[in-house]
N, C-alpha and C positions, 0 to 999 in steps of 0.2 A: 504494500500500500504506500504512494507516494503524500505526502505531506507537506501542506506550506504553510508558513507562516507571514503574514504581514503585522503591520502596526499600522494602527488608524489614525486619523490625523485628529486627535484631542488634544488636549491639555498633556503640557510635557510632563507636567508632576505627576499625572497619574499613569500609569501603564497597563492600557488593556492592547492585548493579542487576539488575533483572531485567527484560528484552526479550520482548515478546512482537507475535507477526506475527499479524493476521489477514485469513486469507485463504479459500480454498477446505476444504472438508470434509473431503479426504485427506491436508492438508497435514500436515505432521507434529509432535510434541508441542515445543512449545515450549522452546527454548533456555535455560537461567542461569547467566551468564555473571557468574563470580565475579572480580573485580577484587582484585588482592593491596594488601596495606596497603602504603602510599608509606613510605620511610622519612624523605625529606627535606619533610618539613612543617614549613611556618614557626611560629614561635614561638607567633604571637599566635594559630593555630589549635590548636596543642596545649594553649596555658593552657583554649580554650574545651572539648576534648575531655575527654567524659565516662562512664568506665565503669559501663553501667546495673547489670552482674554484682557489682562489689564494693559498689559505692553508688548500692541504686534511689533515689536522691531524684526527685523531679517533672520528665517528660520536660521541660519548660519550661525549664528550667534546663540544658540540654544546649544550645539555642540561644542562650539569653539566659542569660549567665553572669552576668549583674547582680542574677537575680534569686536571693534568697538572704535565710535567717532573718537578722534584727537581734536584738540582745542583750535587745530585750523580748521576744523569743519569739513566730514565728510570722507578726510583720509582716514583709512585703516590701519589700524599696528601691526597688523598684521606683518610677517618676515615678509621682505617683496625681491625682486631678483639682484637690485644693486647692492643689498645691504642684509643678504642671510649669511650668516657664519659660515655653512655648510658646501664650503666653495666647494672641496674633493669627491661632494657628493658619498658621504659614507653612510652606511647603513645604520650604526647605530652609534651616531655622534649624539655626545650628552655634552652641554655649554652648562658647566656648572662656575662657579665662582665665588671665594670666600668675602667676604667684604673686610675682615681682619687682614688678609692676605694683599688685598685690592689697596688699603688704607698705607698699608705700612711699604709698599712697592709704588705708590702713586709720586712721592718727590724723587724717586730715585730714577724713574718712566720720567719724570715730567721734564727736570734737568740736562736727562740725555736728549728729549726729544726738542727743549729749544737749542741746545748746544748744536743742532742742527739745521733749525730752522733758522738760527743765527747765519751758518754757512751758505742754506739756502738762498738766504737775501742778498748774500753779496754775490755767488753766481749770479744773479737776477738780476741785479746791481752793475753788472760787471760788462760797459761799453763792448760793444765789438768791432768799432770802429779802427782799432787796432791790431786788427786780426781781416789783414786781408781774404785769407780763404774760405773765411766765411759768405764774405759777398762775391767773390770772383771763384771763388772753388781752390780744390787742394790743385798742387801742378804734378807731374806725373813722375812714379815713382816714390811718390808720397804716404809714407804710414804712421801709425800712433799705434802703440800698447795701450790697448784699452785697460786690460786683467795681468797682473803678473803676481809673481809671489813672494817678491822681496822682502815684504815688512811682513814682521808677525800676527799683524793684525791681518793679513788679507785675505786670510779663511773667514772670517766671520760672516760677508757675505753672500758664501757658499752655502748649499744644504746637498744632500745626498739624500736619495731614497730607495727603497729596491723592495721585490714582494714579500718580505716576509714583514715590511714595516705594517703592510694592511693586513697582514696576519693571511696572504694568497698562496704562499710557497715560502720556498727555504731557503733562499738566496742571501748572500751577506755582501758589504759594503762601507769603504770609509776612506776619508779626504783626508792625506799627511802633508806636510809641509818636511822638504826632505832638507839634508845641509845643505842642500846645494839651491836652495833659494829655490827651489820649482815643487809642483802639484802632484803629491803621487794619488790615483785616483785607483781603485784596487779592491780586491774582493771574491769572494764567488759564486758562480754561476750554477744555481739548480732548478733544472728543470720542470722537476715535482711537484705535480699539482696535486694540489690539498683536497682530500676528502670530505668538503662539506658541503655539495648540494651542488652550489652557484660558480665556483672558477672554474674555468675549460681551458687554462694554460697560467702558464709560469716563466718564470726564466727571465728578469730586467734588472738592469738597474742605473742611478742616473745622477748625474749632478747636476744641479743650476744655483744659478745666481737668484738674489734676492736681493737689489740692492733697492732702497726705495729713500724719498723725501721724509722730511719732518712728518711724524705721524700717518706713516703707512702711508703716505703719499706715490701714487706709482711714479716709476721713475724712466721716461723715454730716452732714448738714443739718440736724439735728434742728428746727433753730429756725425753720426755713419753714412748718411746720405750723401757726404761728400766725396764720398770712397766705393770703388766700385767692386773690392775683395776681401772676404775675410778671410785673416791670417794668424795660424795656429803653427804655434813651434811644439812638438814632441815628438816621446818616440814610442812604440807601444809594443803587442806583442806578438803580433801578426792579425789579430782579429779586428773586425769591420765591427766600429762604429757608427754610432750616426749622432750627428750636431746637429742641433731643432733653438729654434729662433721662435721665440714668445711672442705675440701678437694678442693679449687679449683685450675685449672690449668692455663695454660697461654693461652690456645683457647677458645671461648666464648661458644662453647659447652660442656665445664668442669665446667662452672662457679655455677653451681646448685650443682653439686658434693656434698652431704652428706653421713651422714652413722650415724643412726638413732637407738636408743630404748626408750620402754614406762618408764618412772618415775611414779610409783604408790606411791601416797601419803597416808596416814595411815589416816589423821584428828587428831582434839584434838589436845591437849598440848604440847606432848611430842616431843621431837629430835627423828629422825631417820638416822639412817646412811646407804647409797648406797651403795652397790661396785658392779660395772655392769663390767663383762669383757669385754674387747675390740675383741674379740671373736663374741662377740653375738648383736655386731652393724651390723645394714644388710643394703645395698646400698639404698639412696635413691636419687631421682631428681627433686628438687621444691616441696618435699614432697610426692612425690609418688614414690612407691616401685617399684623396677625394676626385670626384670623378670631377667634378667644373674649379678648373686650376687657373692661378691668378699670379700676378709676380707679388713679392714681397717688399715692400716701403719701407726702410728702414728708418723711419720716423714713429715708424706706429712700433718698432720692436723694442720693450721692454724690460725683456730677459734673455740671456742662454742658456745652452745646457746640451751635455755631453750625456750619451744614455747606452746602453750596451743589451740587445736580447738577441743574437745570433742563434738562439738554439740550440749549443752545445755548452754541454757540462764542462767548467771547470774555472781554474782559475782567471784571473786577468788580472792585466796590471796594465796602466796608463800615465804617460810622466808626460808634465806639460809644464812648459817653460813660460810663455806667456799666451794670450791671446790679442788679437789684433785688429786692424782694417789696413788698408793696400789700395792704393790708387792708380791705374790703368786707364790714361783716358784714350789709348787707343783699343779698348773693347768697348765696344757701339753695342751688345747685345742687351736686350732690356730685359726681353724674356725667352730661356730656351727649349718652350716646351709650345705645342701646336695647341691653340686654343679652339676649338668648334664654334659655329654659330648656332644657337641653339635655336631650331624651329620656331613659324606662332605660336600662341597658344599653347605652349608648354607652360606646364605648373611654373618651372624654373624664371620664368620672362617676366611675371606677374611679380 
């Protein structure tokens, strides 16, 4: 015998259900079975309990008592896409927060964060009228060390990740700073996917930058635009990387935004030197290639980062001296990959 149940649309305080059998043609008219109001209902359900008879506000707000005018009138507090914690999209993220904790860390956050906004204002501050390349361009042959690892501070920037940080697989990972002033970047690679339900592969791991403004402020690149190559010094251990280039926007459907190529490592001893044009970065999203491919702005790129899942067990290791830009103003290429036109009336065109 199949069974359904609905809920009728009454008063939220109270809960009646309604039972219904279906069966044979003579069976007889359907039962409703009114359940009486509990009187010992816990707190936290009565603050959310909401009478639709005295105050229709928006059934919404019966379940989600979060949701509710703010004092500009009409916005919602709700989390909205510019501004939910929940950027990596995790499953079971908790935003908890002690206010002891909060109190006693807020002059020591607040110090460091104008100590920066002070630096902030004089970049900002800071004429460019003295700096011809800005307005006329770099001339050719021209580079800057963006990243390198001189000072002992220059990890702090950096972060590393790999899948067993999301608890996906077993893989390890970690960023040293060697004597010799450069990035060892290193770790191991497994495979092994995890037994619980939802991962169907394994095997990553990555570094990037996070460098940002006064108060988590994102921080652009604006000034790689005048450069037509990027340029990486290391040397690794014969395995194919790949360097991905941050592009995110302010809607949570931009936030994967990359733009992607392979770092092929030679092995052995020796240095090797990059220069990948920014041309021949091709679109990608959460690491997967996109079918409608675009060239890359380097005004809009906000981070880097070095990432490693060739599918083979083992170790690695990646030493990197610095990173850079490179200017070529004899490559005329803008973008090196064949773009389609896309038919009318494709969803895509809208």
């Amino acid at each position: 015998m199949l069974s359904f149940v609905s809920r009728l649309p009454q008063r939220a305080s109270t809960s009646r259900i309604s039972r219904f059998s279906s069966g044979n043609s003579n069976q007889e008219e359907p039962k409703i079975e009114i359940l009486k109001k509990t009187k010992n209902i816990p707190k936290k359900f009565k603050d959310s309990i909401h009478d639709l008879s005295k105050d229709p506000k928006s059934v919404l707000s019966t379940f989600l008592p979060d949701v509710q005018k703010s004092f500009l009138g009409g916005r919602s507090q709700a989390p909205m896409n510019w501004n939910y914690p929940n950027r990596k999209f995790e499953d079971d993220l908790k935003v908890e927060a002690n206010l002891e904790e909060l109190a006693k860390d807020t002059p020591k956050l607040a110090k460091r964060e104008f100590k920066k906004l002070k630096k902030d204002v004089a970049e900002m501050l800071d004429s460019g009228l003295d700096k011809p390349d800005i307005i006329a361009g770099k001339k050719h042959g021209e580079a800057i060390i963006e990243y390198d690892f001189k000072d002992s501070n220059s990890l702090d920037i950096w972060r590393t990740g790999c899948d067993s940080d999301w608890k996906q697989g077993f893989s390890k990972v970690e960023l040293l700073r060697t004597a010799r002033n450069t990035a060892l970047f290193k770790g191991y690679l497994n495979t092994e996917v995890v037994k619980d339900g939802k991962t169907t592969r394994a095997g990553w791991a990555s570094m990037k930058t996070h460098d940002t403004y006064a108060f988590d402020r994102r921080k652009y690149l604006w000034w790689w635009k005048n450069y037509t190559h990027l340029m990486i010094k290391c040397r690794g251990d014969g395995r194919s990387y790949k360097v991905m280039l941050y592009t995110p926007g302010a809607l949570d459907v931009t936030w994967g935004d990359t733009y992607s190529y392979p770092l092929h490592t030679h092995g052995g001893p020796y240095w090797q030197y990059e220069k990948i044009p920014f041309s021949r970065f091709f679109h990608t999203v959460g690491g997967r290639i996109q079918d409608v491919q675009s060239r890359v702005f380097a005004e809009e790129i906000s981070s880097i980062g070095i990432g490693l899942m060739d599918r083979m067990n083992g170790e690695f290791q990646l030493e990197i001296d610095f990173i850079g830009c490179y200017n070529d103003v004899t490559h005329e290429e803008k973008f090196a990959y064949e773009s389609y036109s896309i038919p009318m009336f494709n969803p895509q065109t809208i």
